[in-house]
Each structure stands twice: as C-alpha cells, then as structure tokens.
C-alpha positions as a Markdown table, in Angstrom:
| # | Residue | x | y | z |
|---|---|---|---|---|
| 1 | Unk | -11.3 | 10.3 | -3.7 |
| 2 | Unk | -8.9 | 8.3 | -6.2 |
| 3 | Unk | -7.2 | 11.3 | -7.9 |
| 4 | Unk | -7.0 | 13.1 | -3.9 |
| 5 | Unk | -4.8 | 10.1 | -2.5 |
| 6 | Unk | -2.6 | 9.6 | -5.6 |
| 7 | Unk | -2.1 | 13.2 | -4.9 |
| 8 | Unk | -1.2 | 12.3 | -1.2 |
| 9 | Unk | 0.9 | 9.6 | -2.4 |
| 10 | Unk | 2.6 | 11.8 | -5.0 |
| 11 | Unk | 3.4 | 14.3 | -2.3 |
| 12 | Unk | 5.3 | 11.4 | 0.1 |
| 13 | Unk | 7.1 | 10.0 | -3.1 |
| 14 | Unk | 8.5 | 13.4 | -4.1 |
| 15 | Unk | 9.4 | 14.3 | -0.5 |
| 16 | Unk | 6.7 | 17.3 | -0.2 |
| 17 | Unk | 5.3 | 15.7 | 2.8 |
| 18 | Unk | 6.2 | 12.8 | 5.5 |
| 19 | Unk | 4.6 | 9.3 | 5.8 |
| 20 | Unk | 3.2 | 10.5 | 8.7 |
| 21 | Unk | 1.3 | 13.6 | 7.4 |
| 22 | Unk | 0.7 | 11.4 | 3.9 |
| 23 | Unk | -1.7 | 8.9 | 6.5 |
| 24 | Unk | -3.5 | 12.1 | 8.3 |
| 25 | Unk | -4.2 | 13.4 | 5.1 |
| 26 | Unk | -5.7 | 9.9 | 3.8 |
| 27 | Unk | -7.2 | 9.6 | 7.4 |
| 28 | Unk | -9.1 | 12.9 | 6.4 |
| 29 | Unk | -10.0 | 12.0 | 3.0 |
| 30 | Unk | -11.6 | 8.8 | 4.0 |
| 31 | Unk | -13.4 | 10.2 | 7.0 |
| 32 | Unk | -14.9 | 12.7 | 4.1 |
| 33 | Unk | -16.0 | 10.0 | 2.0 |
| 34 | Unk | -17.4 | 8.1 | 4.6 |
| 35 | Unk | -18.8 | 10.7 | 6.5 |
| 36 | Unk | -17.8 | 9.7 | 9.9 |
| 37 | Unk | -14.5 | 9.7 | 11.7 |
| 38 | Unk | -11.4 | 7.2 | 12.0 |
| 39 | Unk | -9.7 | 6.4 | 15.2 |
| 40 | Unk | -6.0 | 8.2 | 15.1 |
| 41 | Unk | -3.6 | 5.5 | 14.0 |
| 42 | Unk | -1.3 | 4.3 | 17.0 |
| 43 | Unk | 1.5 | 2.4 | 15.0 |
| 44 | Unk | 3.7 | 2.7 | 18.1 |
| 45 | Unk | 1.6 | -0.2 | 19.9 |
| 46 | Unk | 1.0 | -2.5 | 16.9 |
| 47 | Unk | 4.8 | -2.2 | 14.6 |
| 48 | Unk | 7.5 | -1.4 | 16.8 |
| 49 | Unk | 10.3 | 1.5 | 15.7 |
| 50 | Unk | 12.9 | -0.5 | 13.7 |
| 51 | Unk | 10.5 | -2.4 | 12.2 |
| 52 | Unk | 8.4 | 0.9 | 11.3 |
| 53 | Unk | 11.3 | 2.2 | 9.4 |
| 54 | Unk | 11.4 | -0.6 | 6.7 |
| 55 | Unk | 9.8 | -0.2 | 3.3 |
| 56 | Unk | 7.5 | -2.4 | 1.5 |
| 57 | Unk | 7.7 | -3.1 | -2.6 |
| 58 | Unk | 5.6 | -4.0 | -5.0 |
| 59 | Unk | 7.0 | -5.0 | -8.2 |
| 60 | Unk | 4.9 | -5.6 | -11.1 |
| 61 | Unk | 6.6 | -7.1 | -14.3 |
| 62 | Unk | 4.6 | -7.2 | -17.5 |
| 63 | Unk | 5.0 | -7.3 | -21.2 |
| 64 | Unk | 3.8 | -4.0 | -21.5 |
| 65 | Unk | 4.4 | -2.4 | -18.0 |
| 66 | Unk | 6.3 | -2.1 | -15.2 |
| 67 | Unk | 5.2 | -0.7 | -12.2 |
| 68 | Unk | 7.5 | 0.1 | -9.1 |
| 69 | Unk | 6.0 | 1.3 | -5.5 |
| 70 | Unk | 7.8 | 1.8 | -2.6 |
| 71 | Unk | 6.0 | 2.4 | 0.8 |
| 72 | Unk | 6.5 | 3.3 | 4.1 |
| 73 | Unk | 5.8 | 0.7 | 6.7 |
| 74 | Unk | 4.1 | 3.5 | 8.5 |
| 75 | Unk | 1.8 | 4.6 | 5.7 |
| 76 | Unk | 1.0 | 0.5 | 4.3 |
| 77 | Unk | -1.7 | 0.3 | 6.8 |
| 78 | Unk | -3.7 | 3.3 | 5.9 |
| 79 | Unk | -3.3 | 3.0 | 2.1 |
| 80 | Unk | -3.4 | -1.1 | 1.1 |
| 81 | Unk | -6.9 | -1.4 | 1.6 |
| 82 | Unk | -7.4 | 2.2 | -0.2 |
| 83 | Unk | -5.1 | 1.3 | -3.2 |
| 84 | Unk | -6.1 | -2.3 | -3.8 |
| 85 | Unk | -9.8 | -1.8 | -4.1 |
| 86 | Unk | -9.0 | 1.4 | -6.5 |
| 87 | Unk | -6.4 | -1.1 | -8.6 |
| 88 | Unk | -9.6 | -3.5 | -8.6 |
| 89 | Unk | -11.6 | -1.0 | -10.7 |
| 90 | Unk | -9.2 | -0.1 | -13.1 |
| 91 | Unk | -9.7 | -2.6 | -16.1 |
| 92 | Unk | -5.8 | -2.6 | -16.5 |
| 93 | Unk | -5.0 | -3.6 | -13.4 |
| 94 | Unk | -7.4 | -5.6 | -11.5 |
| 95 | Unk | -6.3 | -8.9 | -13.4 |
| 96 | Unk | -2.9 | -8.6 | -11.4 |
| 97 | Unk | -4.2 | -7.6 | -8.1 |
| 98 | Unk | -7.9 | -9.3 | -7.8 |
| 99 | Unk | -5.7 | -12.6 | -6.7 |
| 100 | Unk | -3.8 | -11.0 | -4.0 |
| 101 | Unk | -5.0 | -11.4 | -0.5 |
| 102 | Unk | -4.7 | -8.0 | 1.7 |
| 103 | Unk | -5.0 | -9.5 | 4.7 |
| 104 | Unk | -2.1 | -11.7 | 4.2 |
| 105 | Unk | 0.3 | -8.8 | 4.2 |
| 106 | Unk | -1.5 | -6.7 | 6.8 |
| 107 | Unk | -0.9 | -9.7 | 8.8 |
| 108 | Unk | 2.3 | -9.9 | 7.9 |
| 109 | Unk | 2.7 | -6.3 | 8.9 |
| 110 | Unk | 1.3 | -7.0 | 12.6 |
| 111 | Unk | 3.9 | -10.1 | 12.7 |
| 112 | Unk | 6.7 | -7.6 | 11.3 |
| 113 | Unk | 7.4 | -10.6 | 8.8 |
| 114 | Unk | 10.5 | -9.8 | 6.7 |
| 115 | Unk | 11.1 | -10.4 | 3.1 |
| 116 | Unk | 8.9 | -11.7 | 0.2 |
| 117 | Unk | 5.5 | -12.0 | 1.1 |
| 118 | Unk | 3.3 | -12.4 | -2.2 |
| 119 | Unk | 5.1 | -13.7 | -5.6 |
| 120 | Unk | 2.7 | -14.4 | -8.4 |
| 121 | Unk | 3.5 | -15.4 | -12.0 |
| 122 | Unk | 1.4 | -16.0 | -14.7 |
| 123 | Unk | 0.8 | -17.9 | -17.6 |
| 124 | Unk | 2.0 | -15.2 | -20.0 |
| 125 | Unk | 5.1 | -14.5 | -17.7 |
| 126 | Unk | 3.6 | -11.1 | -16.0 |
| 127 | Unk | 5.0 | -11.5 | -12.0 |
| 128 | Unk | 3.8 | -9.3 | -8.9 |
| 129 | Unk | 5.8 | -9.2 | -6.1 |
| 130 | Unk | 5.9 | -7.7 | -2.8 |
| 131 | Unk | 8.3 | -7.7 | -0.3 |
| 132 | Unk | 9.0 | -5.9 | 3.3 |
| 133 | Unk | 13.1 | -4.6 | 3.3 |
C-alpha cells in the first residue's frame, strides 16, 4: 500500500489530481487494506474554509538530506497517520520521526493552531520542523 499512496501523493504534488480526490483515493486504498470501509471525511464540520486552505510543512534538515513536504490542510488528516507509521519502517528515517507525536498536530489541526508546531534538533545538528502557514 506504501508505493500506491506515494503515488497518490505524487499525483497532488504534480497537480494531476486535487487534495480532495488525493484523500478519496487514500480513503480507498486503506479501506482495501483493511478490508472494511471508512466513514467519508467531513472537513467542513471539524476545519472551517479559511483555515482548510492553509498548508502544512515539514522541513527536515540533515547532513546528508533534506527533505521538503508541503500538504494540504485538507489532505493532513487522511495521510499523517499513513505517512508517519510508513517513515517508522524505513531505517533512514524512523530516527527523525519515531519522536514526533501525531496527535499533537492532529490536535493542532482540530484547534486550527497556526505556525510552528513541532521543532526538533539533535545532537548532530539534523532539525525537523513542521509548521501550519
């Protein structure tokens, strides 16, 4: 299911497809793995319009790489879960996500909390940082 939802998430960076067709799609994908079937995603009661529009970004800064992502509010929901337990397995990266708490920024979501959210720096000088804009 990995390679599927890059694929998804290749398809909304690139323009292909819209945030809200990117989440169906994941919505699907999921409900195949699982076998059973989501409730439809109703980000008009939870993140109000304006607030639905902004972008979050997750900055990683390392010796050796750098790694940029830039999500819709409207897709965050449906992925972060998704993407952080697939950046656990991956030997590479799980050392700068396995720290970060998910449900502190999917609470910040439901609070529509501006600005930086998560800013870690370690020993070496590698930093992750996510912010809502």
């Amino acid at each position: 299911m990995k390679s599927e939802i890059e694929k998804v998430l290749t398809m909304v960076q690139e323009g292909k497809i819209d945030t809200d067709k990117g989440s169906e799609l994941i919505q699907v994908l999921q409900e195949k793995e699982l076998g059973t079937t989501l409730k439809p995603l109703d980000h008009s009661s939870r993140v109000s319009s304006n607030y639905s529009d902004k972008t979050l970004r997750i900055r990683v800064v390392s010796e050796s790489d750098n790694v940029n992502v830039n999500l819709p509010i409207k897709l965050v929901k449906v992925v972060l879960a998704v993407g952080h337990n697939i950046a656990l397995k991956i030997p590479q990266s799980e050392q700068y996500v396995k720290d970060i708490d998910i449900n502190l920024i999917l609470e910040a979501i439901e609070n529509e909390l501006d600005g930086q959210i998560v800013d870690v720096k370690s020993a070496n000088g590698d930093t992750v940082s996510i912010t809502i804009e």
